[in-house]
Every structure is written in C-alpha cells, then in structure tokens.
C-alpha positions as a Python dict, from the first residue, in 0.01 Angstrom:
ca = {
    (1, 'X'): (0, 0, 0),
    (2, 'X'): (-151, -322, -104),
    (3, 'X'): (-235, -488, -425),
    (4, 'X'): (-583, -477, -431),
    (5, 'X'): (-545, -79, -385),
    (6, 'X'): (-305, -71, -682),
    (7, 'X'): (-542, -263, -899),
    (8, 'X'): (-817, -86, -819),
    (9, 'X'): (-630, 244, -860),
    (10, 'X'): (-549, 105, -1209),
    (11, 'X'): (-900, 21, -1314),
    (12, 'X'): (-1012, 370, -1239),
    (13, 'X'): (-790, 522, -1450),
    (14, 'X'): (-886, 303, -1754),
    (15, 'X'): (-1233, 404, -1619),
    (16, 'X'): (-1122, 764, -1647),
    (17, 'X'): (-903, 691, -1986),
    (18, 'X'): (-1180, 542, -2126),
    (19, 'X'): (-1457, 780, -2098),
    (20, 'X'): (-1225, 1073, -2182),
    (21, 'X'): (-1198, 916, -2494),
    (22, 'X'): (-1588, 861, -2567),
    (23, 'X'): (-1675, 1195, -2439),
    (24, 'X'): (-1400, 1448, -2558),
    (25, 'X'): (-1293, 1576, -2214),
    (26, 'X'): (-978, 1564, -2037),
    (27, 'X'): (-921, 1335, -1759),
    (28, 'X'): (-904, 1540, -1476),
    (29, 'X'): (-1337, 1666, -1493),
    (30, 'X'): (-1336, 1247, -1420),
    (31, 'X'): (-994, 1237, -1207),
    (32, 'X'): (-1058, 1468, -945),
    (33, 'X'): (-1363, 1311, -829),
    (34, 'X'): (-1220, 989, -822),
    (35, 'X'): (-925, 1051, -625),
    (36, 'X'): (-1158, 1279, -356),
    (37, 'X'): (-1378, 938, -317),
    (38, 'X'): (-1058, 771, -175),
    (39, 'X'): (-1054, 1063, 122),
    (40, 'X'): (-778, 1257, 8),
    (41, 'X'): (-836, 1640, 45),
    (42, 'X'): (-1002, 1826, -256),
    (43, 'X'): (-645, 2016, -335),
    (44, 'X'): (-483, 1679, -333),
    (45, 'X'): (-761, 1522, -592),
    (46, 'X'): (-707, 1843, -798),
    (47, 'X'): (-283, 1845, -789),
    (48, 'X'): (-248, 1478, -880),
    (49, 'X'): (-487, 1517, -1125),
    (50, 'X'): (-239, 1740, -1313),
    (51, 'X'): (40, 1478, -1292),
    (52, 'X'): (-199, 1234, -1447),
    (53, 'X'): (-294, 1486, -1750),
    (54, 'X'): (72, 1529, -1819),
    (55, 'X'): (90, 1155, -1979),
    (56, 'X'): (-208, 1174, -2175),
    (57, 'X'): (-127, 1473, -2305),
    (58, 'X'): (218, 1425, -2405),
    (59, 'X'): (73, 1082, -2599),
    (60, 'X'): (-198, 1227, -2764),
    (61, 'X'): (65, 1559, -2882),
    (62, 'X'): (313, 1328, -2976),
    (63, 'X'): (81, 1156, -3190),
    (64, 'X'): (-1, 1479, -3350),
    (65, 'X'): (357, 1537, -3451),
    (66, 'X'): (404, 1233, -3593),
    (67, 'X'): (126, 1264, -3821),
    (68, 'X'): (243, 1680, -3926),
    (69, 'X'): (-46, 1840, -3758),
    (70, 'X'): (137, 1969, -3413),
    (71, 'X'): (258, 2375, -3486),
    (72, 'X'): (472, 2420, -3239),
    (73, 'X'): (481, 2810, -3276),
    (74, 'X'): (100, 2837, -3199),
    (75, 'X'): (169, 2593, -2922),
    (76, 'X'): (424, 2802, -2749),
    (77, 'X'): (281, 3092, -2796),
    (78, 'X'): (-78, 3015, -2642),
    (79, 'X'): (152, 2799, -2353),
    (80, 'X'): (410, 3101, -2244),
    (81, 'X'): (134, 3276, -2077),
    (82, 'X'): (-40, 2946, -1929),
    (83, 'X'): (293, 2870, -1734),
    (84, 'X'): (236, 3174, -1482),
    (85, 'X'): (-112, 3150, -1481),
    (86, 'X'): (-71, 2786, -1369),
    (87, 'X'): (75, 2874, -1103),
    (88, 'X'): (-161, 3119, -980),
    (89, 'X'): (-440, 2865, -949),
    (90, 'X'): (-237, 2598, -804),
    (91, 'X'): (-152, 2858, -536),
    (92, 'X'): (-510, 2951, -498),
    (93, 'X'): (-550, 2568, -464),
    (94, 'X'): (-378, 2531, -164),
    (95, 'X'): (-431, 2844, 24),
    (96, 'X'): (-869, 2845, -9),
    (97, 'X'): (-1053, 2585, 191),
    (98, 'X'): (-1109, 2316, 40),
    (99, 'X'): (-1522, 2316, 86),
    (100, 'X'): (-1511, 2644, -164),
    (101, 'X'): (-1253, 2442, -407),
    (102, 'X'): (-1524, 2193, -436),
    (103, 'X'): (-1820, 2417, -504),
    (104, 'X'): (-1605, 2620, -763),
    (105, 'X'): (-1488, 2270, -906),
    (106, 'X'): (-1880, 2177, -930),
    (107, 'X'): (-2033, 2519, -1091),
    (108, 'X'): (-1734, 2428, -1336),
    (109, 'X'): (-1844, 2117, -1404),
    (110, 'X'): (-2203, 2263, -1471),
    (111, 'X'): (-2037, 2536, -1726),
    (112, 'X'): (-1856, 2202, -1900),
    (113, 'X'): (-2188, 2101, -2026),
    (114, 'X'): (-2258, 2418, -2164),
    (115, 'X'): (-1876, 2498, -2292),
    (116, 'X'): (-1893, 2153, -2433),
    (117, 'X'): (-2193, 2162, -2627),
    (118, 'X'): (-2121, 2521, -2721),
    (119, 'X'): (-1825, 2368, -2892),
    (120, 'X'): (-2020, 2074, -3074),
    (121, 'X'): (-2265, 2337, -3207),
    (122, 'X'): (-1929, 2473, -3373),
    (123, 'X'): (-1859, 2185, -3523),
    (124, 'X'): (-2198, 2079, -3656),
    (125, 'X'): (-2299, 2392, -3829),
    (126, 'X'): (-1944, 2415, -4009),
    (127, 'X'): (-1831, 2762, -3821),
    (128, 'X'): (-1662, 2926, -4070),
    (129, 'X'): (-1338, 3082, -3965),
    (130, 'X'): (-1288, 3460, -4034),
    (131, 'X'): (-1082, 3751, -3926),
    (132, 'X'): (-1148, 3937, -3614),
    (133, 'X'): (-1066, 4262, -3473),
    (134, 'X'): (-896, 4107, -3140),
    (135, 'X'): (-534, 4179, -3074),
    (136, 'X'): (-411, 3846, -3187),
    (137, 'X'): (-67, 3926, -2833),
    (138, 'X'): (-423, 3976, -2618),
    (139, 'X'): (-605, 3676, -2768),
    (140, 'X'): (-343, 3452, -2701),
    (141, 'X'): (-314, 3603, -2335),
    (142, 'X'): (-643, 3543, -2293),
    (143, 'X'): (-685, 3191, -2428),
    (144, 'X'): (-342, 3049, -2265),
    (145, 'X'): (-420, 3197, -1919),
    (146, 'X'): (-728, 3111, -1887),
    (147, 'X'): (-665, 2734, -1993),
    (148, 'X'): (-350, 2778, -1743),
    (149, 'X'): (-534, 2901, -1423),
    (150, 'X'): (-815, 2650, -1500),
    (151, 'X'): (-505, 2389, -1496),
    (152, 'X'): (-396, 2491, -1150),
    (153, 'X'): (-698, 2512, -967),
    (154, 'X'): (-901, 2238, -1076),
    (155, 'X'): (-617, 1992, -1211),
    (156, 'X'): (-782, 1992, -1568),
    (157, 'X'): (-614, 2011, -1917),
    (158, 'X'): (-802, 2358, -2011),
    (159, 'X'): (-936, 2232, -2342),
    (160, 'X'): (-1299, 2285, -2319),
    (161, 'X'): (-1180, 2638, -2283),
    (162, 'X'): (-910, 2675, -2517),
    (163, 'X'): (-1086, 2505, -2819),
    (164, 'X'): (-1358, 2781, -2803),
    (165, 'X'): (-1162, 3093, -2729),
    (166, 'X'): (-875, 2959, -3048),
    (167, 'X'): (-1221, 2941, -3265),
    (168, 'X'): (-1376, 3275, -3167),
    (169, 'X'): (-1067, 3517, -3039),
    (170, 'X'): (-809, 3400, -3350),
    (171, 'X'): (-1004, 3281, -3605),
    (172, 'X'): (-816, 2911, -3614),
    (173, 'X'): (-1043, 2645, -3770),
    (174, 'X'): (-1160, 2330, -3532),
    (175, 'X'): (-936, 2070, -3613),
    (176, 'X'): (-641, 2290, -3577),
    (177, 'X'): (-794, 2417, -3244),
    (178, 'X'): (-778, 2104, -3109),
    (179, 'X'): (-445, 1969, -3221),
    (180, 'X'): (-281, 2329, -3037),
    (181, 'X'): (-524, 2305, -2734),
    (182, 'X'): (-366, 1894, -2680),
    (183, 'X'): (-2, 2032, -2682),
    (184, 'X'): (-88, 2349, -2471),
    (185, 'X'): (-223, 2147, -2174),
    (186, 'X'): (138, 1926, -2194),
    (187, 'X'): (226, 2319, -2086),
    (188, 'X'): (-27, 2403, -1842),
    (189, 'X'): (-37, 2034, -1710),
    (190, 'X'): (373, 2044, -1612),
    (191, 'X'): (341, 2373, -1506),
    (192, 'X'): (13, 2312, -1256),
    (193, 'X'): (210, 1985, -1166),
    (194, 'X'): (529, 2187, -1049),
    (195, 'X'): (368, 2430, -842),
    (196, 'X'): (156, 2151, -686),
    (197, 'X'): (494, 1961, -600),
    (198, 'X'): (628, 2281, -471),
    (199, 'X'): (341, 2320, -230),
    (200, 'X'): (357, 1945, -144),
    (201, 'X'): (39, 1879, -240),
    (202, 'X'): (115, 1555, -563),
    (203, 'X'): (33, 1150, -469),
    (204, 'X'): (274, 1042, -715),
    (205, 'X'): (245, 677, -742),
    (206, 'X'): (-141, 739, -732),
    (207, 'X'): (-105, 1019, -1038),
    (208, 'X'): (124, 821, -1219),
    (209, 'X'): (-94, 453, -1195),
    (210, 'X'): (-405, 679, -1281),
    (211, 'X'): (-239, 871, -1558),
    (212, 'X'): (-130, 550, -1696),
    (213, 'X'): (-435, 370, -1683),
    (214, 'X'): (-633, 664, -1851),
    (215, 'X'): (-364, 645, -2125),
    (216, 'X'): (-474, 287, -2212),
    (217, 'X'): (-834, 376, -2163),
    (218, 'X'): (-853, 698, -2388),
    (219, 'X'): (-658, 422, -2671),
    (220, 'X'): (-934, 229, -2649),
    (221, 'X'): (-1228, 421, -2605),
    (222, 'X'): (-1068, 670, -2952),
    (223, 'X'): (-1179, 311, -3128),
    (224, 'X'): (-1554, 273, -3021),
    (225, 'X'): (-1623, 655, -3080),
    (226, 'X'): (-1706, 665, -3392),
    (227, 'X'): (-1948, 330, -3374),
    (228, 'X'): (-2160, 542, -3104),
    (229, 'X'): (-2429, 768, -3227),
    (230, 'X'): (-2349, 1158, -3144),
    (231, 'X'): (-2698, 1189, -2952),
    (232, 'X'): (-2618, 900, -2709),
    (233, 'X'): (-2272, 1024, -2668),
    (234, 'X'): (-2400, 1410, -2578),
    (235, 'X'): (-2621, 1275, -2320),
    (236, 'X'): (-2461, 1046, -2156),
    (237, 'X'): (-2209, 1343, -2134),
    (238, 'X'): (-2419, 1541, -1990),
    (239, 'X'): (-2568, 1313, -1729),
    (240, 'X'): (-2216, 1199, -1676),
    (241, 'X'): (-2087, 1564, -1568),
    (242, 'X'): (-2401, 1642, -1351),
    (243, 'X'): (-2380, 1295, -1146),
    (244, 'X'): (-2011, 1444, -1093),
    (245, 'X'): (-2175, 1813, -1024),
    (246, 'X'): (-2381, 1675, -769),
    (247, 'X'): (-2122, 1382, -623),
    (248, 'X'): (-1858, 1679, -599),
    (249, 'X'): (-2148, 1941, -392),
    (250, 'X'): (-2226, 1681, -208),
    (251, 'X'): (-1866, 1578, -125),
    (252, 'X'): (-1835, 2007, 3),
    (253, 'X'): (-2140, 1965, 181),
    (254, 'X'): (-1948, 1692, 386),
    (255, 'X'): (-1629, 1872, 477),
    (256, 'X'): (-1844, 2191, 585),
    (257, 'X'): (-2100, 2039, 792),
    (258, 'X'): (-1902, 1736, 947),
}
C-alpha cells in the first residue's frame, strides 16, 4: 500500500468530512460511493463505511456531553433495539448480491432528498411538539430499528431517519432530536461494524484513514455553514445526492451486465 494511496485515501475523507458538515448528512450517503469507486465490492463500501461513522459519531456525541445536551436514557433506549436490528442488515449485506445492494443503496439515496427536506420543512415552520397517541415502548422500537437496519445494510448513521420519526412518533423537539439521533448512531454504527467484522467484510486501515479524515472535514465544514445561504446549501444537496443516485445505478448496472 503506497503513499500516494494513503494520501489520497485521506483527502477523500476530508472530502467526505467536509461536506457532511455543510450538508447535515452522515458520512456514509458520501462514503460508500467513494470506497465502491476504488473497486471494492458494494458490501465492502457499505461495512467500512460503518467503521468510519463510528469516529465521527463518537466526536460529535462527546461534544454533546460536554456541553449538557447528551440524555443518555433517551439514547439507550432508542439504541437497545438498533443493536439487533444492525445486525440484521449487515447480514442481509453480505448474503444479497451485491448489484441489488446497489440499487436499494440508490432508491435510498433518492428518499434522502425527500427525508431530508421533509426534515428542514420541520425546522423552518417551527413544528411544534405535542403529545401523541403512539406507544412511546413501540415508538422507540420503531425509530431505533429502523435507524439500526438502515446502519447495517447501507453503512449509514440512520439520522435522516431517526430525526423525523423522534419528531413525529415521541413528540421530542428538533434540537433534542438531533443531539439523541448523534449518540444513537455511536450504537448502530459499533453494532453494524461488529457484524460486518464477523462476516469479514471491514478494510480497516481504509475505514479508519477515511473516518479520520471526515472527522477533520466535518470540524471544518461546522465553521463555513452558517456563512452559506440555506437555498444554496439545499440544492447543492440535492444535486449532490442524485449525482451519487445515478454514480451508484450506474456502478449496479456494471456488476450486472459485465
């Protein structure tokens, strides 16, 4: 493994990091096309992804707890469920071929722009929390397992999912949302990650260079965000997920033809 590999490996997840930060979306919707475009095999993009979340996950949680806005009860209890989930997807990962992973990975890119934007619209009009009539045990089923499975198949952090479901199945206002979804995908990311390394499917210097580049790009990208207007940001978003869409199709439409 030579230098210039390492370096570039490096760049790309600064590259990663950085847009992460600008956008609002967790590494792995900008990892796992990155790592298939080296030739590694779609459930190997999608398992070291996971290893790469853990990092910026565990930096962005701890930096919640310092500052008193980390509950670790609403953590653990939206994570317990996320942990066997996890590992359903990661086994569904390595056991479907990897032409369908890719085509499921790109229709989930697609629903990102929607999920995303969905969750903007939250924020702009000032949703107002209130009580619902959900089963607050089935709510957090719901939410933690579905950001869990997510985790495993597609080696993403299961926010764009969680921050939603937190908002509309408990009633939990958007900041707070956010701060539980950060140190719920620490869960779901270590979980994914383990059942990935159990099926032998983790590039570990590879995650750990990318995860550690996108942890110095999401630091520094966090500081331009709020100098960028929010209509520039939401479509270069949104052109940003559908080059991926199409890049990640395209990528399917390679291992099923050739």
């Amino acid at each position: 493994m030579n230098f210039n590999y390492l370096l570039t490996l490096s760049s790309l997840g600064l590259f990663s990091g950085f847009l992460a930060g600008i956008f609002g979306i967790g590494g792995g919707t900008v990892l796992v096309p990155i790592i298939k475009a080296f030739g590694y095999t779609p459930v190997q993009a999608v398992a070291t992804s996971s290893l790469a979340i853990i990092m910026t996950s565990v930096s962005g949680s701890i930096q919640n707890w310092r500052m008193g806005y980390l509950n670790f009860r609403r953590v653990i209890l939206l994570g317990l469920p996320s942990i066997a989930t996890a590992q359903i997807g990661a086994f569904l990962a390595s056991n479907i071929p990897g032409a369908i992973l890719l085509i499921a990975f790109g229709i989930f890119l697609i629903i990102n722009i929607f999920l995303t934007n969905f969750r903007k619209r939250l924020v702009t009009t000032n949703f107002k929390t209130r009580e619902t009539n959900t089963n607050p045990s089935l709510a957090r089923l719901i939410t933690g397992g579905t950001a869990g499975f997510l985790a495993g198949l597609f080696g993403i952090g299961g926010g764009v999912i969680m921050v939603p479901l937190q908002i509309l199945l408990l009633g939990e206002q958007i900041k707070v949302a956010i701060q539980t979804s950060l140190g719920v995908i620490v869960i779901t990311s270590i979980s994914a990650c383990l059942g990935h390394a159990y099926q032998g499917n983790i590039l570990w210097l590879e995650g750990i260079i990318l995860g550690l580049g996108g942890l110095v790009g999401a630091q520094i990208s966090t500081r331009f965000l709020p100098k960028l207007p929010d209509k520039a940001v939401s479509f270069g978003f949104n052109i940003l997920l559908g080059i991926l869409a199409i890049y990640i199709f395209w990528q399917a439409w390679q291992i099923y033809y050739l």
